[in-house]
PDB file of N, CA, C and O in Angstrom:
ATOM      1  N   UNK A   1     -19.563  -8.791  -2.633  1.00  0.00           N
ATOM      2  CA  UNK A   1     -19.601  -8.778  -1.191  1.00  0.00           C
ATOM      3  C   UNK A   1     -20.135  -7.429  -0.732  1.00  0.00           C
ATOM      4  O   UNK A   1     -19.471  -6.467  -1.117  1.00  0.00           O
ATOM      5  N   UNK A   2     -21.240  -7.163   0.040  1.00  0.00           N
ATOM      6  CA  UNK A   2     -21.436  -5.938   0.885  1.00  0.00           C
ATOM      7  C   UNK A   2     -20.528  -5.898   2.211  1.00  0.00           C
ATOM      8  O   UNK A   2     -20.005  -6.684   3.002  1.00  0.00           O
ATOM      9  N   UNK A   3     -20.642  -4.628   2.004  1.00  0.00           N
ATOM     10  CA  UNK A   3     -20.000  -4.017   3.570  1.00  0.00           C
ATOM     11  C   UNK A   3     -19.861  -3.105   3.853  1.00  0.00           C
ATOM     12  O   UNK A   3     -19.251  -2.275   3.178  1.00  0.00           O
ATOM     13  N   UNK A   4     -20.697  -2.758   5.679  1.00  0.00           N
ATOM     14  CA  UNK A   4     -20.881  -1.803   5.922  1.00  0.00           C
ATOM     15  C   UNK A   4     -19.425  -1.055   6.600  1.00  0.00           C
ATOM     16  O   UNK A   4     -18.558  -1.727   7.159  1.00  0.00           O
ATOM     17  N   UNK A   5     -19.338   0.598   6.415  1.00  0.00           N
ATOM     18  CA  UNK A   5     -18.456   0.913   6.960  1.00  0.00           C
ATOM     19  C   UNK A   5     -18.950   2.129   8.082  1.00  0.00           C
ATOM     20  O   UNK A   5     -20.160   2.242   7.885  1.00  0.00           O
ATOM     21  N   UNK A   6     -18.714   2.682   8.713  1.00  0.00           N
ATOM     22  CA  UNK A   6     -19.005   3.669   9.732  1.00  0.00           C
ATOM     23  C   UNK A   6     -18.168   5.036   9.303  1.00  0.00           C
ATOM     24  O   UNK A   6     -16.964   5.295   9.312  1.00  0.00           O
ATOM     25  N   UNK A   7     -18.796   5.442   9.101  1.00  0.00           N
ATOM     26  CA  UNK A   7     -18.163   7.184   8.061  1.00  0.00           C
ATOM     27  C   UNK A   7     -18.121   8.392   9.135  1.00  0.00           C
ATOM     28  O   UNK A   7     -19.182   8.911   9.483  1.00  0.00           O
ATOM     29  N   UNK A   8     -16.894   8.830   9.651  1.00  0.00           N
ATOM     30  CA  UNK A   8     -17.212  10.372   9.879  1.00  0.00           C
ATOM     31  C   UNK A   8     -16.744  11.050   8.966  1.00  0.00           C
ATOM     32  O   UNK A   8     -15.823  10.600   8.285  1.00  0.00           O
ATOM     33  N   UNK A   9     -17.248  12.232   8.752  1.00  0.00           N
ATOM     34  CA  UNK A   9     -17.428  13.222   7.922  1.00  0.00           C
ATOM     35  C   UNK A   9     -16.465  14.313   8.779  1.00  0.00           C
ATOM     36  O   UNK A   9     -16.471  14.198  10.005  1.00  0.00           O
ATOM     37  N   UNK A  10     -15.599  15.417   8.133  1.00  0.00           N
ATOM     38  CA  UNK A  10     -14.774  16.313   7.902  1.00  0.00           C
ATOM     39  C   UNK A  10     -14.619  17.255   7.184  1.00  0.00           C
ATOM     40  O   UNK A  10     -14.538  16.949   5.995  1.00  0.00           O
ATOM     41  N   UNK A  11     -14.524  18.549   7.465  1.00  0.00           N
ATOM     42  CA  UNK A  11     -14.817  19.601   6.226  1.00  0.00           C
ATOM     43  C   UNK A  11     -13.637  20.262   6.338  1.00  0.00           C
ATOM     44  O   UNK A  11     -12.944  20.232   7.354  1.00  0.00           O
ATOM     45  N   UNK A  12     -13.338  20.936   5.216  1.00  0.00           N
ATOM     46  CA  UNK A  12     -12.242  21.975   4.256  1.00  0.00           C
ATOM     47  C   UNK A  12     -10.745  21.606   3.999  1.00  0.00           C
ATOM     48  O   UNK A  12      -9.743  22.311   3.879  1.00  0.00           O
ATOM     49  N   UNK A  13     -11.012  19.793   3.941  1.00  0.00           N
ATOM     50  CA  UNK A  13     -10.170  19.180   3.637  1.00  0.00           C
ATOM     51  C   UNK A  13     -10.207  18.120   2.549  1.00  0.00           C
ATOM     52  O   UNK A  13     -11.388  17.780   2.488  1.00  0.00           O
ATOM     53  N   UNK A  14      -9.434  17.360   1.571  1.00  0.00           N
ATOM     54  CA  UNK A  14      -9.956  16.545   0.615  1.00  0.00           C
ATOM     55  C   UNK A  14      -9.000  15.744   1.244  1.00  0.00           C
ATOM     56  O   UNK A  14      -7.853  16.178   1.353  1.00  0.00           O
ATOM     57  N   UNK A  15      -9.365  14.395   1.771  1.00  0.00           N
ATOM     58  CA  UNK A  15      -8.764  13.174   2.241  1.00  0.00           C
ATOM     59  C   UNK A  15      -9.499  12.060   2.365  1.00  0.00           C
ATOM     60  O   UNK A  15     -10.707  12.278   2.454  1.00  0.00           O
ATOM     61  N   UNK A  16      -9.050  10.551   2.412  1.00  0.00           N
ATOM     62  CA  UNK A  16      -9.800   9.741   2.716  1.00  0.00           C
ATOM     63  C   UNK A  16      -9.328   8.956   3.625  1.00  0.00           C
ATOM     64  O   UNK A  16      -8.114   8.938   3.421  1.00  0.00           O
ATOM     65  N   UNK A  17      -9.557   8.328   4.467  1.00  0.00           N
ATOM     66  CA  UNK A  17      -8.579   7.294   5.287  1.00  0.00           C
ATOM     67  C   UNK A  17      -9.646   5.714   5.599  1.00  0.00           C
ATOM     68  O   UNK A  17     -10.826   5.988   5.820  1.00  0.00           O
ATOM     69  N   UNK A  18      -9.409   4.677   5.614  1.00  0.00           N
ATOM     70  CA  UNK A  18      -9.667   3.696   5.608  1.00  0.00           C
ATOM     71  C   UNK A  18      -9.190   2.677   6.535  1.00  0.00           C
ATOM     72  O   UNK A  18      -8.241   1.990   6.158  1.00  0.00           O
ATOM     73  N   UNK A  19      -9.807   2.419   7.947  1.00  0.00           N
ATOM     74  CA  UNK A  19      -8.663   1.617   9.045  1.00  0.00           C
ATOM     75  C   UNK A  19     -10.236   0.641   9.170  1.00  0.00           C
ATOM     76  O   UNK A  19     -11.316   0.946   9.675  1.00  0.00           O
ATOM     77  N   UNK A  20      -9.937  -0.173   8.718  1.00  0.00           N
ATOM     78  CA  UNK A  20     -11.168  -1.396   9.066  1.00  0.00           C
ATOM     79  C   UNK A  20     -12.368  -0.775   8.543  1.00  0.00           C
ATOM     80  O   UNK A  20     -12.555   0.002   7.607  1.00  0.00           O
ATOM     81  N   UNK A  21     -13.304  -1.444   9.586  1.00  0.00           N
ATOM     82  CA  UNK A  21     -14.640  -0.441   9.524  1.00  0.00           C
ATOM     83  C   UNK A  21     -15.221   0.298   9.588  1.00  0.00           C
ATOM     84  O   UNK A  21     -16.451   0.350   9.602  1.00  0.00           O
ATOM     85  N   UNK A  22     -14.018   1.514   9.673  1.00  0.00           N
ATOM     86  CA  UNK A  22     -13.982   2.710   9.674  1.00  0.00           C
ATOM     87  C   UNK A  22     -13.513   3.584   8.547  1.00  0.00           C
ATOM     88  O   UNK A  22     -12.625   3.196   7.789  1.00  0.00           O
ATOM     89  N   UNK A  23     -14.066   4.703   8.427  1.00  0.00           N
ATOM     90  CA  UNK A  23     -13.830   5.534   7.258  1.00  0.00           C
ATOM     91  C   UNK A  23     -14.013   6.695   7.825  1.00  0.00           C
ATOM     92  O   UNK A  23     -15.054   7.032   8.388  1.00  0.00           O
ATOM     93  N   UNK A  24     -12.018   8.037   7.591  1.00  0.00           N
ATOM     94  CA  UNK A  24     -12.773   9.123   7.903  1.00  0.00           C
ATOM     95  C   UNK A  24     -12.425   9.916   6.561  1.00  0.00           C
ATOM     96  O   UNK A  24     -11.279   9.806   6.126  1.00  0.00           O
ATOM     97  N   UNK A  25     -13.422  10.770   5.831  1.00  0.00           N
ATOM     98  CA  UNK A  25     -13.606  11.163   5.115  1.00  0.00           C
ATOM     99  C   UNK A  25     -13.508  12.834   5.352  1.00  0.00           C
ATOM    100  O   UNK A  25     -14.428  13.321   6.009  1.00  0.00           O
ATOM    101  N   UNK A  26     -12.325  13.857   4.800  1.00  0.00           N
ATOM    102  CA  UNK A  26     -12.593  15.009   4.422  1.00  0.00           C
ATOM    103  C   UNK A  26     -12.987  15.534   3.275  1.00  0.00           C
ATOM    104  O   UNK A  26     -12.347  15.395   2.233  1.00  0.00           O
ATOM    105  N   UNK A  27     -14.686  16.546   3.422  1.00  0.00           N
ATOM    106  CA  UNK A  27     -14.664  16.823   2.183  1.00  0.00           C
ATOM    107  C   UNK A  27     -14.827  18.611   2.294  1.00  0.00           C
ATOM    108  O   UNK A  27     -14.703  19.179   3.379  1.00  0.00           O
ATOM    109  N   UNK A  28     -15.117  19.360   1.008  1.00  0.00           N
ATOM    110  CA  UNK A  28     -14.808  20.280   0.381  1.00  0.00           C
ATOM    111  C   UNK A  28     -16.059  20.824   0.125  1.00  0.00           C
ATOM    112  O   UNK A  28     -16.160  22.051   0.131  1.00  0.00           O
ATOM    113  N   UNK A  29     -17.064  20.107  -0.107  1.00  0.00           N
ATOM    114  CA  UNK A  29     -18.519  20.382  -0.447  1.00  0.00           C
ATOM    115  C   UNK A  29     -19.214  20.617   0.741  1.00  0.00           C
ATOM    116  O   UNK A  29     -19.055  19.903   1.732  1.00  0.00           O
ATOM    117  N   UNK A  30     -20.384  22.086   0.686  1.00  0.00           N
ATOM    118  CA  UNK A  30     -20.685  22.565   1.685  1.00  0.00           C
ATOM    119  C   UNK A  30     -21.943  21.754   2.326  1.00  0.00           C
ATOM    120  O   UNK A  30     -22.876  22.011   1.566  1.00  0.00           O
ATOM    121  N   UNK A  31     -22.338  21.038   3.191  1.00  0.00           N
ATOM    122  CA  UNK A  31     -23.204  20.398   3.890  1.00  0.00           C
ATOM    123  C   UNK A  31     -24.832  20.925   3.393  1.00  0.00           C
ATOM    124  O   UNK A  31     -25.808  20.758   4.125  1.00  0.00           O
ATOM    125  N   UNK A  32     -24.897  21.472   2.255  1.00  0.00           N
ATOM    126  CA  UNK A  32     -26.427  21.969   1.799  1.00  0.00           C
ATOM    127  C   UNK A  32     -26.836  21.216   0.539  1.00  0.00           C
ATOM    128  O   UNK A  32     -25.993  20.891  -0.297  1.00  0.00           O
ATOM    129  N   UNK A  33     -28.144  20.939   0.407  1.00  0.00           N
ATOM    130  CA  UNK A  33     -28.773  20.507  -0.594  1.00  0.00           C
ATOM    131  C   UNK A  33     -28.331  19.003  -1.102  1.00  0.00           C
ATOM    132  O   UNK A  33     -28.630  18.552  -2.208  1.00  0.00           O
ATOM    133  N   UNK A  34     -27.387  18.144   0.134  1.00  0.00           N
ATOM    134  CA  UNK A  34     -27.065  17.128  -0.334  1.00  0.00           C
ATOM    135  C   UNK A  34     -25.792  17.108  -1.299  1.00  0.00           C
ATOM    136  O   UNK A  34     -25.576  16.238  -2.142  1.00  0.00           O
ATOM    137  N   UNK A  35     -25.061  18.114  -1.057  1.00  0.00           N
ATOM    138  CA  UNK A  35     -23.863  17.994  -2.162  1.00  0.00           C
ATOM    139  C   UNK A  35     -22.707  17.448  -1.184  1.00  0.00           C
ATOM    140  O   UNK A  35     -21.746  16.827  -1.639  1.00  0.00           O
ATOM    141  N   UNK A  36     -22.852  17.705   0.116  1.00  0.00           N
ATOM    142  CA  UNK A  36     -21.494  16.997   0.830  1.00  0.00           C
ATOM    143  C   UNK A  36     -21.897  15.519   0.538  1.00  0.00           C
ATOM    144  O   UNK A  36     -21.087  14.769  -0.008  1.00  0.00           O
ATOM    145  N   UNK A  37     -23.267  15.050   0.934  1.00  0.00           N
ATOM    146  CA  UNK A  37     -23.485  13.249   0.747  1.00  0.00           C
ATOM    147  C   UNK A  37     -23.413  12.618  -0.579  1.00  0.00           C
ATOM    148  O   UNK A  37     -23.399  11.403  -0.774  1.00  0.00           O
ATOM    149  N   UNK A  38     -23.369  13.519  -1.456  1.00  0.00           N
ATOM    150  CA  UNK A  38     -22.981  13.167  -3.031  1.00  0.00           C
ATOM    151  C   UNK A  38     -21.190  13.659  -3.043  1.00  0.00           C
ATOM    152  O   UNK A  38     -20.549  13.119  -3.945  1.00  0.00           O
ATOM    153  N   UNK A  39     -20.753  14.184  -2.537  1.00  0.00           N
ATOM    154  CA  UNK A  39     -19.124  14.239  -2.917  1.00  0.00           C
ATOM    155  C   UNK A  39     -18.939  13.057  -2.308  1.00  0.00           C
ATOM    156  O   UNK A  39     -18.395  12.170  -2.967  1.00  0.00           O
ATOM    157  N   UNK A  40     -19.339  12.792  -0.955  1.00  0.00           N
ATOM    158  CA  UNK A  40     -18.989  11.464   0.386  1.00  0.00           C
ATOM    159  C   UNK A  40     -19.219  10.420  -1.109  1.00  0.00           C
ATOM    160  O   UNK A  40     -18.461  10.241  -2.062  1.00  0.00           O
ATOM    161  N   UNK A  41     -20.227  10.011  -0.890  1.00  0.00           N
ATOM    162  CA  UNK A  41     -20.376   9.219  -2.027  1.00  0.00           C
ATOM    163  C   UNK A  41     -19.432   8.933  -3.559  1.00  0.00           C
ATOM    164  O   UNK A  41     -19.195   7.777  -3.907  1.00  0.00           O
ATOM    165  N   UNK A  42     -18.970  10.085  -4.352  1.00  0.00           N
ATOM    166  CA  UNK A  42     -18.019   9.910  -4.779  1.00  0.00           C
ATOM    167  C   UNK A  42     -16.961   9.665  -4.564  1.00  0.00           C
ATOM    168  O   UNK A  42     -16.080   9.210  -5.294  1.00  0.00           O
ATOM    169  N   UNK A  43     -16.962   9.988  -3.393  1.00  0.00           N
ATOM    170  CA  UNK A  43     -15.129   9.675  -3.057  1.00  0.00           C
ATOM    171  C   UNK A  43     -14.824   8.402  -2.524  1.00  0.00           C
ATOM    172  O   UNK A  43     -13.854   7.740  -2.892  1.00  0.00           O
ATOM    173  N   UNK A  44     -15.600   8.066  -1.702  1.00  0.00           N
ATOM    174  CA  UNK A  44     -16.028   6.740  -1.202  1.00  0.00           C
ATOM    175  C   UNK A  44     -15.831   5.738  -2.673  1.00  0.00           C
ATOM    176  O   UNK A  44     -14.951   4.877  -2.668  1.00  0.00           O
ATOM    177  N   UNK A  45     -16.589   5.902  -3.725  1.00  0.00           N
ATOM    178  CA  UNK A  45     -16.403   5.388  -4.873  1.00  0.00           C
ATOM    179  C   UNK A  45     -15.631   5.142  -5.335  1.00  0.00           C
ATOM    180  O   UNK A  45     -15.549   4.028  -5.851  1.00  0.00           O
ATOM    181  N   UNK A  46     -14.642   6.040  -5.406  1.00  0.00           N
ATOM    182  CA  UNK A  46     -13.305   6.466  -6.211  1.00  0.00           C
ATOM    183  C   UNK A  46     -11.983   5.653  -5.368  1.00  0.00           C
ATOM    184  O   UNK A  46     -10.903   5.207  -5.756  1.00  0.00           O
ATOM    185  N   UNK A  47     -12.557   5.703  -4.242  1.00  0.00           N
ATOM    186  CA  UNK A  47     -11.536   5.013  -3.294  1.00  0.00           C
ATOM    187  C   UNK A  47     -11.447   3.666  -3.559  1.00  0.00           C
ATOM    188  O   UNK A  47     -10.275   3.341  -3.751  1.00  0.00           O
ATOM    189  N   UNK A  48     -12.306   2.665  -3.652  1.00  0.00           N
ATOM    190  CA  UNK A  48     -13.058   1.432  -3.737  1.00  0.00           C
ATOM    191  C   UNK A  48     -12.720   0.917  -5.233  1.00  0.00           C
ATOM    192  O   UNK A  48     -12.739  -0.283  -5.507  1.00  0.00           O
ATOM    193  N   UNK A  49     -12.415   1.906  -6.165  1.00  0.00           N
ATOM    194  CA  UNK A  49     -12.374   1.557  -7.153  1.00  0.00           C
ATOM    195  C   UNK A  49     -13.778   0.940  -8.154  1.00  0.00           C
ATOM    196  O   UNK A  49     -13.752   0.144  -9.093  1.00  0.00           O
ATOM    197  N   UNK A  50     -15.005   1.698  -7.493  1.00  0.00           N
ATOM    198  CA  UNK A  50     -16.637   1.209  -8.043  1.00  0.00           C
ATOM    199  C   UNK A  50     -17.274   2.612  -8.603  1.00  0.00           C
ATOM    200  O   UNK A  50     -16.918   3.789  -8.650  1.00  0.00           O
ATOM    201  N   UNK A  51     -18.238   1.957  -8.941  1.00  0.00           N
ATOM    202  CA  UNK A  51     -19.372   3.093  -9.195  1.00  0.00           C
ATOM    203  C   UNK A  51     -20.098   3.852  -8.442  1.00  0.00           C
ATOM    204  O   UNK A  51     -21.068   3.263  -7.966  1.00  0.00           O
ATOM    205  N   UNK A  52     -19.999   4.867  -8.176  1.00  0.00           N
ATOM    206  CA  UNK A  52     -20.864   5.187  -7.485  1.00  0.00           C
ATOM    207  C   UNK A  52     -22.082   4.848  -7.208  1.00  0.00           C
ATOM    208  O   UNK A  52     -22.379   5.117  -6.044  1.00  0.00           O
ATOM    209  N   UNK A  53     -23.460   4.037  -8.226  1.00  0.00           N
ATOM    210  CA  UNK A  53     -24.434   3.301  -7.731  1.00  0.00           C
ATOM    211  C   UNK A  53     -24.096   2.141  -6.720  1.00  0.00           C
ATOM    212  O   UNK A  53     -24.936   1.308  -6.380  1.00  0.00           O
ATOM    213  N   UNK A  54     -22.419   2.163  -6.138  1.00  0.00           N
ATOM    214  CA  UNK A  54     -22.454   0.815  -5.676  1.00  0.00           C
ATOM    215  C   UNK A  54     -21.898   0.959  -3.976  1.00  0.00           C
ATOM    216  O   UNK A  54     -21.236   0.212  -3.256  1.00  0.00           O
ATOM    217  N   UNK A  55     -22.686   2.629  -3.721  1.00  0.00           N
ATOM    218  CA  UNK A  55     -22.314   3.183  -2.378  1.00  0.00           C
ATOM    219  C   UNK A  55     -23.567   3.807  -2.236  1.00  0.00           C
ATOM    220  O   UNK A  55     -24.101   4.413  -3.165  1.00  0.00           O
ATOM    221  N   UNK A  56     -24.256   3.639  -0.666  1.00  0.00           N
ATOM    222  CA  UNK A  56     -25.061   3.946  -0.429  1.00  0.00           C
ATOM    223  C   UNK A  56     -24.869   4.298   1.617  1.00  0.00           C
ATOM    224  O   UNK A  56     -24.251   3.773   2.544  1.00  0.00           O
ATOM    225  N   UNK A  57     -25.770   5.411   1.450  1.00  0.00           N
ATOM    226  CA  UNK A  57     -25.975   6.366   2.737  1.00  0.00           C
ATOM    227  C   UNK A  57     -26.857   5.592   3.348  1.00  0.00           C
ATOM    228  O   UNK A  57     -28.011   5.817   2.983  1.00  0.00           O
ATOM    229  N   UNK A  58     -26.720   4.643   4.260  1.00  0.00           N
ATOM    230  CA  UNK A  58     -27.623   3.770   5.283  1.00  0.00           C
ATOM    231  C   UNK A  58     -28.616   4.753   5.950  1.00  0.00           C
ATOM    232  O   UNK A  58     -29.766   5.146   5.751  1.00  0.00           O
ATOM    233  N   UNK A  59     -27.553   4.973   6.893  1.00  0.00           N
ATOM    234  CA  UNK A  59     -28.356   6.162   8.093  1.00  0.00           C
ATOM    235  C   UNK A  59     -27.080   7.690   8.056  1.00  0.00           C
ATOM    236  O   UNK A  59     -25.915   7.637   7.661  1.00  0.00           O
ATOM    237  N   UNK A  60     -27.757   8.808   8.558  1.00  0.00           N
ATOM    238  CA  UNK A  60     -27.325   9.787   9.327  1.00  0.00           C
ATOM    239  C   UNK A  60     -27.188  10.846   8.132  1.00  0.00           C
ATOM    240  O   UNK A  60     -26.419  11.807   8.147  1.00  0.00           O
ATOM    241  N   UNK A  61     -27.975  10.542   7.203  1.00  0.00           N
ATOM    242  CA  UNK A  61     -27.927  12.062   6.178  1.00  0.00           C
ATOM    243  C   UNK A  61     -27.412  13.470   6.211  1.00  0.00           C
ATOM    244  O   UNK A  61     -26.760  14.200   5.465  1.00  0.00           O
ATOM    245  N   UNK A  62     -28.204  13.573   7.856  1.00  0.00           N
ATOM    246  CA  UNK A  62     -27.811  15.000   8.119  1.00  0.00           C
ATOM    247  C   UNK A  62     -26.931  15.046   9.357  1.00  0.00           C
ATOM    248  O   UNK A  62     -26.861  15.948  10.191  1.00  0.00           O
ATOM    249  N   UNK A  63     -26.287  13.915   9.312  1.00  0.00           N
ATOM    250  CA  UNK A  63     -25.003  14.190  10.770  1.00  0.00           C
ATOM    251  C   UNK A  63     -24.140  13.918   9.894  1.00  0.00           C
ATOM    252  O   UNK A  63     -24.216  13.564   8.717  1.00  0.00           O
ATOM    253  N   UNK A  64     -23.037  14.187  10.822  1.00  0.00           N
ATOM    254  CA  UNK A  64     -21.176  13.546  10.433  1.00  0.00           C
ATOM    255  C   UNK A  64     -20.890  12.426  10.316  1.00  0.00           C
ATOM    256  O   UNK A  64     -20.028  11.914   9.602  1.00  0.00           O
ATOM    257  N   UNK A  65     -22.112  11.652  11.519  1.00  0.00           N
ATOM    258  CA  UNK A  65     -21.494  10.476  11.662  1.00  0.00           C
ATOM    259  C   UNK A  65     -22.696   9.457  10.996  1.00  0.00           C
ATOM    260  O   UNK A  65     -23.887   9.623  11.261  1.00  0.00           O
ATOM    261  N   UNK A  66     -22.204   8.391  10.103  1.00  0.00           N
ATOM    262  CA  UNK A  66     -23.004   7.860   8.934  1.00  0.00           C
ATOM    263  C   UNK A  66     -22.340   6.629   8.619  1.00  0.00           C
ATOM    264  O   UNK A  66     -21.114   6.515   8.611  1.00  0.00           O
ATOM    265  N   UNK A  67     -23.455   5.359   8.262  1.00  0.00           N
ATOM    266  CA  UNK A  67     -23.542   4.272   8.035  1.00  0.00           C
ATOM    267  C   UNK A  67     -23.092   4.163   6.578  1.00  0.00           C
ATOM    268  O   UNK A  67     -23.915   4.738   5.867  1.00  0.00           O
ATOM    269  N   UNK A  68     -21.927   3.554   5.764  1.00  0.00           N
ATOM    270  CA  UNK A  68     -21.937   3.251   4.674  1.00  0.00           C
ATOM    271  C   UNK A  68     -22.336   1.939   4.177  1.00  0.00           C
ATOM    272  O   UNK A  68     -21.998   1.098   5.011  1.00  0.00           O
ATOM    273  N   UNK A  69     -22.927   1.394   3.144  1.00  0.00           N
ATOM    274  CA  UNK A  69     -23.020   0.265   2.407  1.00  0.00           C
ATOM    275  C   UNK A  69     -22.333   0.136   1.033  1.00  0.00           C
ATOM    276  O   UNK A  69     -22.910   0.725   0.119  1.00  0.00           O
ATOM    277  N   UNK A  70     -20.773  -0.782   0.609  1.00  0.00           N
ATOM    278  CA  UNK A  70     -20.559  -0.625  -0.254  1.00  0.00           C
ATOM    279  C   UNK A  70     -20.615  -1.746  -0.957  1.00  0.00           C
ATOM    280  O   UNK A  70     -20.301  -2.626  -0.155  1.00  0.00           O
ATOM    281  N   UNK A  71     -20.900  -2.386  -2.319  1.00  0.00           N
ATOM    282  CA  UNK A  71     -21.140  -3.450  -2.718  1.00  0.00           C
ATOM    283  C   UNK A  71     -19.960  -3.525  -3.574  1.00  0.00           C
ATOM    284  O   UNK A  71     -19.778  -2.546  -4.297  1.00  0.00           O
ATOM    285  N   UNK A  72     -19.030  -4.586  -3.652  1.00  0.00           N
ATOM    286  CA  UNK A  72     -18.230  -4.607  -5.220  1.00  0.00           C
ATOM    287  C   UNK A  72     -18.874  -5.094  -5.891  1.00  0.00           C
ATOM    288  O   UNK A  72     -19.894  -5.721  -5.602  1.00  0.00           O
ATOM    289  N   UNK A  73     -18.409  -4.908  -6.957  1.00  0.00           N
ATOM    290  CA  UNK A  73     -18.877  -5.115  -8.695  1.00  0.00           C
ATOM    291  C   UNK A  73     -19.694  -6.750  -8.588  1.00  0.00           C
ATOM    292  O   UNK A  73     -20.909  -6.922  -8.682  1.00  0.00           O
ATOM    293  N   UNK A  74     -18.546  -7.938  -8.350  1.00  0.00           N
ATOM    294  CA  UNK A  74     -19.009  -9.004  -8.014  1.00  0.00           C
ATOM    295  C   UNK A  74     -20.369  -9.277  -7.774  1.00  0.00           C
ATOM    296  O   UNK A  74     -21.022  -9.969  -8.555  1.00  0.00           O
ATOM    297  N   UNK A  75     -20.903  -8.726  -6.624  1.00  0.00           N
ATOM    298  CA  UNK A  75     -22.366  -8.738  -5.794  1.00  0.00           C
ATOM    299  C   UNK A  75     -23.351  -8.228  -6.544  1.00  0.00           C
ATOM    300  O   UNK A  75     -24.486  -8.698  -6.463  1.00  0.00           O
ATOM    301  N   UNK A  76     -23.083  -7.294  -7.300  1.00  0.00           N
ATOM    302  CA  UNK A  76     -24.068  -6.350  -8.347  1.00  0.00           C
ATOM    303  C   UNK A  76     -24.077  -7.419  -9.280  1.00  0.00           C
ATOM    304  O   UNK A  76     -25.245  -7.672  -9.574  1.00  0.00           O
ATOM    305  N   UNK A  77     -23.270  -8.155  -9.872  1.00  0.00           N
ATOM    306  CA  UNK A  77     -23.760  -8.668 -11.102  1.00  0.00           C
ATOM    307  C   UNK A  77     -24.931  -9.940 -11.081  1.00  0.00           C
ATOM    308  O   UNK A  77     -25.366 -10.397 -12.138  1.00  0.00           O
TER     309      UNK A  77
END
């Protein structure tokens, strides 16, 4: 099954929270070179219980506020 979630982003905190289609995410990684959208991405992962190939950054790269796509395992195969 895909599904999109609506992500804000949070810094100098490690948390995740999950209320519907919403996701707010604190992370730890500094907003340069793409390492906050690769932690987002892991954690997002880790939460879900998937792989990380199975989370993807829709829109808003360089804002807070960002489109998730997550697929379970199911849909991938």
């Amino acid at each position: 099954m895909k599904r999109l979630y609506e992500v804000e982003v949070y810094f100098h905190k490690d948390f995740i929270k999950v209320d519907g289609d919403k996701i707010q995410v604190w992370l730890t990684s500094k907003p340069k070179d793409g390492k906050a959208n690769f932690e987002l991405i892991k954690k997002i992962a880790r939460h879900f219980n998937l792989s990380s190939s199975n989370v993807r950054i829709l829109s808003g790269l360089k804002s807070r506020r960002k489109v998730v796509e997550v697929l379970d395992e199911e849909f991938c195969s």
